[in-house]
N, C-alpha and C positions, 0 to 999 in steps of 0.2 A: 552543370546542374544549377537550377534557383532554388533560392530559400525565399521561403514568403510566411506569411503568420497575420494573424486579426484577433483582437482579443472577444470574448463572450461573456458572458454571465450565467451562472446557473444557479437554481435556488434549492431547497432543501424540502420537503415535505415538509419537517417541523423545526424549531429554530434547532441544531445542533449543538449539544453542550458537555466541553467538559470540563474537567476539574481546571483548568486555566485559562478557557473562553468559550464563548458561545457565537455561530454566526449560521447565516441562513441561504443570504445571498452570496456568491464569491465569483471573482472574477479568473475564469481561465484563458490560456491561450493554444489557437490552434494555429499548429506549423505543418506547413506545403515545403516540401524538397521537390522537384518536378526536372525528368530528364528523361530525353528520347518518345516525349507524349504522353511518361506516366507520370502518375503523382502520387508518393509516400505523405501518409499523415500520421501527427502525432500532439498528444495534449501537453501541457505546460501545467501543471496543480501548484500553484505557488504557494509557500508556507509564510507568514511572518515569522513563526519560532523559528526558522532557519532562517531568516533572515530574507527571506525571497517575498516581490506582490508582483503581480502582473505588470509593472512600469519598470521595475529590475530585470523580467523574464527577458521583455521589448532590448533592453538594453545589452542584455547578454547575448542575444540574437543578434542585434547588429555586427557584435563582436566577431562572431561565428561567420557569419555570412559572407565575408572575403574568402576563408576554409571551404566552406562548402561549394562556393560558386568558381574556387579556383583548379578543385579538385575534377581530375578528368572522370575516375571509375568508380560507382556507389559501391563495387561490389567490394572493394578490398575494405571491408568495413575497420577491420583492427587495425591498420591503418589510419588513417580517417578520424576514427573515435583519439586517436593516439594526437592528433593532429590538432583534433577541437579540443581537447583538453589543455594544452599547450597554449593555446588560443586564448582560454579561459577556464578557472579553478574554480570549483565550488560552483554555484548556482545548479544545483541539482535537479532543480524540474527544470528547466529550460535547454539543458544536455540531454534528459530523459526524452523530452519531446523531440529535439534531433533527434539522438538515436532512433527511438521509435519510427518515424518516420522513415531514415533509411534504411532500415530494415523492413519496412512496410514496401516500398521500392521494390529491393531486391526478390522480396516475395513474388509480389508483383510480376518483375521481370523473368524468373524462375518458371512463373505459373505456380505456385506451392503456397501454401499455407505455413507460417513464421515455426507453426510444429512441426511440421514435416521435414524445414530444413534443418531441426536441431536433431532430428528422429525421434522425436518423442512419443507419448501416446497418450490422449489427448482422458482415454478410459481410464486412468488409475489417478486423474486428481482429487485431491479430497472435495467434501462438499464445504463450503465457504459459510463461514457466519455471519449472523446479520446482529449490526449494534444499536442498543439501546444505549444512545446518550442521556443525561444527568434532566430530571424534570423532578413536579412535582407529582407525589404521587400515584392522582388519579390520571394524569396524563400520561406519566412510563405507565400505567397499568391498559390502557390504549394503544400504547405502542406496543405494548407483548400482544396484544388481541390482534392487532395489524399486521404481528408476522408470524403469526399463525402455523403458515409453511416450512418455518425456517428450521430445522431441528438444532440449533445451536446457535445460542445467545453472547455477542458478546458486550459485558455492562460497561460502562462508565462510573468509575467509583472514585474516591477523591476530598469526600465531604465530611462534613460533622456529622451527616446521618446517613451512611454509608449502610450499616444494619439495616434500615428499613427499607431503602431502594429496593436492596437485595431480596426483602423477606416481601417485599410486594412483586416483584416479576416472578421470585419461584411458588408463590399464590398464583397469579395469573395464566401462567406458561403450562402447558402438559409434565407431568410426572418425570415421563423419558426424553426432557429438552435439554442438551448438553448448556454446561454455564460457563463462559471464561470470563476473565474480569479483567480490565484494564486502568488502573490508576494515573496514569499518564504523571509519573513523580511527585506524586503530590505527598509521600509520606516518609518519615524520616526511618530507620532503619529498625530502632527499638518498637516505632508506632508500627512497623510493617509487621513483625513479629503476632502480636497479637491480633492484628485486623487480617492476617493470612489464615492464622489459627482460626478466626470466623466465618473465611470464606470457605474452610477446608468445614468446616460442622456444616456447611450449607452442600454441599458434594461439588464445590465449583473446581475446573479440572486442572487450569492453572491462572497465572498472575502475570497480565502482562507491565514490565514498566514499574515498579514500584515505588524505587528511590530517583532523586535528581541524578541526569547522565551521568555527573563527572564524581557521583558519591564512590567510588570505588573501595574505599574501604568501608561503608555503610553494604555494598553488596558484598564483601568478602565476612563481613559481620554474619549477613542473613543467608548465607549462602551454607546448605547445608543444618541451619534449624529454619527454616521455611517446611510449615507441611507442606508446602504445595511447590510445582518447578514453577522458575522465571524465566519470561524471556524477556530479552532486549529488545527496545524499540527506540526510541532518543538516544541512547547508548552506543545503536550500532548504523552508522553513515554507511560505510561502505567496504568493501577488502579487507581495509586497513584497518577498521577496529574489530574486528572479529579476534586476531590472537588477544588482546591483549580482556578480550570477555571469557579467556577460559579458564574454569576453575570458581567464576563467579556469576554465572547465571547456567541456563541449562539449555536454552534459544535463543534465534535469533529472529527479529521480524523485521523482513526487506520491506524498502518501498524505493518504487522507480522513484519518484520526485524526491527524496534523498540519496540515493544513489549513484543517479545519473543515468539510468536507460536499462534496459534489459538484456546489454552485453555485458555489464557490471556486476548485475542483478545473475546474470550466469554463474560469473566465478565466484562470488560470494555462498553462493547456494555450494558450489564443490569446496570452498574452503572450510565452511559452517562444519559440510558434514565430512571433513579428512580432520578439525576439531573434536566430534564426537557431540556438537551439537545438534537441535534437533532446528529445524526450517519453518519459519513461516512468513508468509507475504502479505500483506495489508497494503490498504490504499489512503487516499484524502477522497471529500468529498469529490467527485470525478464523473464525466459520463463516458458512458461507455469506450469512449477513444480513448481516452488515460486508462482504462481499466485492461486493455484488450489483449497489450501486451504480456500485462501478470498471468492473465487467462490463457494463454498459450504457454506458459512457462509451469502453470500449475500441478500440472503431474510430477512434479521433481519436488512437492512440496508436504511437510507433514499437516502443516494445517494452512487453512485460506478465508479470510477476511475481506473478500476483494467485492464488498457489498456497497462499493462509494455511489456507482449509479443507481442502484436499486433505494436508495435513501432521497434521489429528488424528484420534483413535484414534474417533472418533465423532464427527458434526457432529447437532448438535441443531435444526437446520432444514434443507429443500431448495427449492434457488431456482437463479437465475443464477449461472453458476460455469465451473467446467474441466469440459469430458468428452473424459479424455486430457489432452492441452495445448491444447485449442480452447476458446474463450469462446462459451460459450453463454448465450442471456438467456430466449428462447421469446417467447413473446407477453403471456401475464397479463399485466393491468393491474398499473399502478407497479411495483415493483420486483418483482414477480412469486414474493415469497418464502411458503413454510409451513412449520408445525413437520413436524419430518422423522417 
């Protein structure tokens, strides 16, 4: 096998903003695994809150690419993932985008679609939200007019005027537009209490993220006087924190580029729910190759957020994704992605 990779750029419709930054442009990377004539591909969504940018991914990959290039068979994936991890710890989109890619391969080699070979059914995933990040305004009031289609909004909240974001998209939005909200930590456990109480008079359905990750006793505080459920998002990296979120939130929301790939993203999803947790998947800004993955994994999911491509001003591939708010994946083998 080779490993190969080039970095892109992609940009956003509108600048992107939430309670702890705003960006428009970002830089991704796309990774080629390539053996026996095929080639598995996969995105790289690099985070700085995790500590990741695309010159970290570059470098994590080199790390990788002895593993990958020494390894005779993509298919023994558990293996393999066992191997690059070993290789290298943490850097979680740039494992995500390996994975993804050998398992884009396998598909591939298969003939099958990345669902087909987990058995899934591609018909029972939920419809996925589309988010309204942090603006002024009349400008979020543009954005709810721009997704129109979407029957579920999810907001960015976080602010001193967190009230009127909100009381201006459920002006703007249909009657029957479901509302989730996402604080991204931005508030302290006492302040969550009452600005949940707000969100719960507005009928919004839950809260994602409330407190800073490591607030563990600010979530064991609000846990339980929250009108509304939480899920974790900054809180929950991978397998390995999910025990230690029971008891103090009520979900969990994966993302490959923290996780590390959609073999991780697998057992997280069965540990969440033998927890008594409830499941959701979210992305970063992404186009369609970083998303494609989650999209195939979708029907295992209670809720889906996987709207990173559909928020830019141009996606430079087309594969599995939203059409409207429905996941779609088709049939092509492995992850079924091309350049657009």
């Amino acid at each position: 096998m080779k490993l190969t990779w080039e970095t892109f750029t992609i940009r956003a419709k509108h600048p992107f903003k939430i309670s702890r930054s705003v960006k428009q442009n970002v830089e991704r990377v796309w990774v080629r695994v390539t053996a026996d004539g095929l080639e598995g591909w996969g995105e790289a969504a690099p985070s700085r809150y995790y500590g990741e940018t695309a010159a970290t991914v570059v470098s994590a990959l080199e790390q990788m690419q002895p593993v990958i290039e020494g390894a005779g068979d993509p298919d023994r994936l558990e293996t393999l993932e066992r191997d690059l991890e070993a290789a290298i710890r943490h850097n979680g989109s740039a494992r995500a985008a390996v994975s993804a890619a050998l398992h884009d391969l396998v598909g591939k080699n298969a003939g099958l679609p990345l669902w087909k070979l987990w058995g899934l059914d591609p018909a029972e995933a939920p419809l996925s939200s589309f988010t309204i990040g942090l603006d002024e305004p009349d400008v979020v009031r543009q954005k709810v007019v721009e997704a129109a289609e979407y029957p579920i909004l999810k907001v960015k909240l976080g602010t001193d005027r967190d009230e009127e974001i909100l009381s201006t998209i459920c002006d703007a939005a249909s009657p029957d537009t479901v509302i989730r909200v996402d604080a991204n930590a931005a508030w302290t456990a006492r302040e969550a209490i009452d600005r949940i109480a707000m969100l719960a008079d507005y009928g919004v359905e839950f809260v994602e993220q409330p407190l800073q990750p490591v607030d563990r006793e600010g979530y064991r505080f609000l846990h339980g006087r929250s009108a509304l459920p939480i899920i974790a998002d900054e809180s929950c990296i991978d397998t390995a924190s999910i025990q230690g979120l029971v008891g103090l939130v009520d979900g969990i929301n994966i993302k490959l580029s923290k996780c590390g790939g959609p073999r991780e993203a697998l057992r997280m999803i069965h540990a969440a729910r033998a927890c008594g947790l409830s499941v959701m998947m979210g992305c970063m800004l992404e186009s369609s190759l970083g998303i494609s993955p989650a999209a195939h994994l979708a029907s295992l999911l209670d809720y889906a957020d996987l709207d990173g491509a559909a928020l830019l001003a141009e996606d430079p591939f087309a594969g599995p994704g939203l059409v409207g708010a429905a996941i779609e994946v088709g049939d092509a083998p492995g992850l079924g992605v091309k350049k657009a």
